[in-house]
Structures are given as C-alpha cells and as structure tokens.
N, C-alpha and C positions, 0 to 999 in steps of 0.2 A: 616844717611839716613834722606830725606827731609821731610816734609808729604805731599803729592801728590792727598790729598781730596781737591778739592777749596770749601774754607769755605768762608766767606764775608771778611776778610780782604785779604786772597792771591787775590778773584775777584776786589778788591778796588786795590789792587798793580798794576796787569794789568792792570785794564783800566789808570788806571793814566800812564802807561808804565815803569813801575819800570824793567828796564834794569838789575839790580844784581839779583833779582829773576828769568829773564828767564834766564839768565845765569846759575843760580843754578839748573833749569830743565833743562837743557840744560846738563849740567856737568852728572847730576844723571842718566839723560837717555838716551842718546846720545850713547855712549858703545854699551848700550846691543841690541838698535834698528839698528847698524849697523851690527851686527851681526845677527838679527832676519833678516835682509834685503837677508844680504851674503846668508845665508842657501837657500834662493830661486832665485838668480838670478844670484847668482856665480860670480860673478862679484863687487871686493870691490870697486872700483872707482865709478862706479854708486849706490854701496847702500850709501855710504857717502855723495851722491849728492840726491840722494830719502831723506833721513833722513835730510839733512838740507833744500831742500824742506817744508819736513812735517814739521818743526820748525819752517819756515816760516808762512805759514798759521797758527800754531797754536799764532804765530804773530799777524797775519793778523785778525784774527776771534777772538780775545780775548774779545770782548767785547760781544761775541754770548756765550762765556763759563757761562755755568750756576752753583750755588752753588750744590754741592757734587757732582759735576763730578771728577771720575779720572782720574786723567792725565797721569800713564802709561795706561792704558786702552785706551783710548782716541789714544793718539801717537801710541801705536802700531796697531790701527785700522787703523790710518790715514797712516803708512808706509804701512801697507799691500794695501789696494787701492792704494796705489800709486806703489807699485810694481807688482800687476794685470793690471792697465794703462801703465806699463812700458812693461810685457812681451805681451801683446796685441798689441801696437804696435810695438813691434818685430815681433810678427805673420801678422799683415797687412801690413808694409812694407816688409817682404819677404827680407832684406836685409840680414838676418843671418841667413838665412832657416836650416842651418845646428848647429847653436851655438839654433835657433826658436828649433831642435826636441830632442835637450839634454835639453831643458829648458820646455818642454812640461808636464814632469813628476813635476815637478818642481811647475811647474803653478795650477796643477791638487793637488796636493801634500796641497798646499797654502790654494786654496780654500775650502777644508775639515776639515785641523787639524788645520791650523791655528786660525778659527773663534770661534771651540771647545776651544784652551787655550785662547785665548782672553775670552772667555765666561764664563768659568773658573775663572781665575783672576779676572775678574767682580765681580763674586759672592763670590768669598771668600772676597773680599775686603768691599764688599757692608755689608757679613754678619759680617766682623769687625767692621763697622762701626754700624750696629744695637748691636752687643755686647756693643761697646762704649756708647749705648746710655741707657743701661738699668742699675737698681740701682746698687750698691755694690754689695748687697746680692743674688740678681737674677743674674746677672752675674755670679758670683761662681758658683752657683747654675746652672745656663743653662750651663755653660761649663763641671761643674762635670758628669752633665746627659751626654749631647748632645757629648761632645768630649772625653772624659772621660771611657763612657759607664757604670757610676755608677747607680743603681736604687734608686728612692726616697728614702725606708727607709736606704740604706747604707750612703747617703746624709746627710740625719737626724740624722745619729748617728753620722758622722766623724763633722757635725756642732754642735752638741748639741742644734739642736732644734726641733720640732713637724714634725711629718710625712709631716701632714694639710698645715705646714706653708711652705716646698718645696714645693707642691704641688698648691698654691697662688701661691709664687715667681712663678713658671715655667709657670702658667696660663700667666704672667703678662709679663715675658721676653717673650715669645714666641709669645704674641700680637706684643709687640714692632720689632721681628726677623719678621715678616710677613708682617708688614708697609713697612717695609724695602727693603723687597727682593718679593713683591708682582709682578710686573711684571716678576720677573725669575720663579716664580712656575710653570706656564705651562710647560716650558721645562727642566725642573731638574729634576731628579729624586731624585739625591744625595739633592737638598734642601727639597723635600720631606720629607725622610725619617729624614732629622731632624727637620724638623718644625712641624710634626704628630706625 
C-alpha cells in the first residue's frame, strides 16, 4: 500500500509529471472508486468513465495539490461530484426519467452518507498523521489512553515511569492531535471525545 499524504517530494513528482507515480495512484485507487461510483449510479460503464475523468483533473490540477492533502480523500470527493453532476443531468435532460426515479434514492442516498465517510476517512487519517507527528513516548502514550482506553496510572505502571510524566507526554501529544485536526473539531464529536 502506497502512502497517499502528498508530502514535498510526491508534490515535486507531480508537478515535474512523474507518469510512474500517477500510475501508481491510479493502480491503488482506481478499484475501489469505481465501485464507490457503481453503488450510486448503477451503472459500471459510466462509473469507469467518471473515475477516469476524476484521474484526469486530478492530472490536470496537480500543480493546485497542496502538501498533506490526501489523495483517497481528495478522489473520492472528486468521483462523488462528479457523480452528483452526472445524476443531475440525468434529471434535467429528462432522457431516462424512468432509469432518473430508480436513481433518485441513489442520489439522495449519495448526498448524506457519503460526505459522512468521506469525512470520516479525512479524520482518521489526518489523526494518523498527527499521531505520526508526535515523540516516541507520547505516541505510546496517546494511543494507550486515547484508543486503548487505559488511565494514566495503569499507563505509568505498564511503562514503568511517573504518573506526572504520562500526564506531560498526553499534555504534549494532545497539543500536537489538535493542530492537526483543528478545523474538524466543530463537527465531530467522535474527535472530541478524544482530544478532551
């Protein structure tokens, strides 16, 4: 599996146009976004054309990708608009009014849950990457608590060191988990609850 954070050298790949790397996004995620497609529009011959659409522009726009964007997040943002632009013009040309009211639930279906797992995926990913970014120690540490469900002192004892000194680390990882995922706090609850 590839790593799918643009960091400064995958951003230096694109824009120079490094052809093996989109290919290698291309390989990785190409699958699963034509089947994210299929689920909403029923139809695999147009989501394999939506999907390489969406590969296209993310072509086309590589030079707009900024560092720690991720790129299934990203792609699968970019299929779903483009599969809302597809069933909308099924609805205003009226040419499939009948393929338009089996695909209505569809449409409806798309634009609720799907932005919920895109959003989802965002945030777990974003908070791997605030994981990633914090010491050794605090890491262990924020994950014992935080995913774990250990308390400080069980922490301190299973590490052999001061209540005090989980207590710093989790101050310090938890700074770093909060830079991180500061624009998703408004609307999570679930990052709430771990980052308070």
């Amino acid at each position: 599996m590839m790593q799918l954070i643009v960091d400064k050298s995958m951003q230096r790949s694109l824009l120079k146009g490094d052809e093996q790397l989109y290919r290698d996004i291309f390989e990785e995620l190409q699958p699963g976004l034509v089947v994210y497609a299929t689920e909403y529009i029923n139809d695999l011959d147009m989501s394999c054309s939506i999907v390489q659409e969406a590969f296209l522009k993310l072509w086309e726009n590589r030079k707009s990708l900024r560092e720690g964007t991720y790129l299934k997040a990203y792609m699968y943002k970019a299929v779903r608009n483009l599969c809302l632009n597809y069933l909308r013009h099924l609805k205003v040309t009226g040419k499939y009014e009948d393929r338009q009211q089996a695909l209505q639930l569809n449409y409806e279906a798309l634009k609720d849950k799907s932005a919920e797992r895109l959003l989802e995926a965002e945030i777990m990913d974003r908070l791997q990457v605030a994981v990633d970014k914090m010491t050794p120690q605090g890491k262990r540490i924020f994950t014992m608590s935080r995913f774990e469900g250990k308390t400080y002192k069980e922490i301190a004892n299973e590490l052999g060191i001061a209540e005090k000194t989980v207590e710093n680390q989790m101050g310090k990882a938890l700074k770093v988990a909060r830079a991180e995922l500061q624009e998703f706090l408004p609307i999570s609850v679930f990052l709430y609850s771990i980052l308070h």
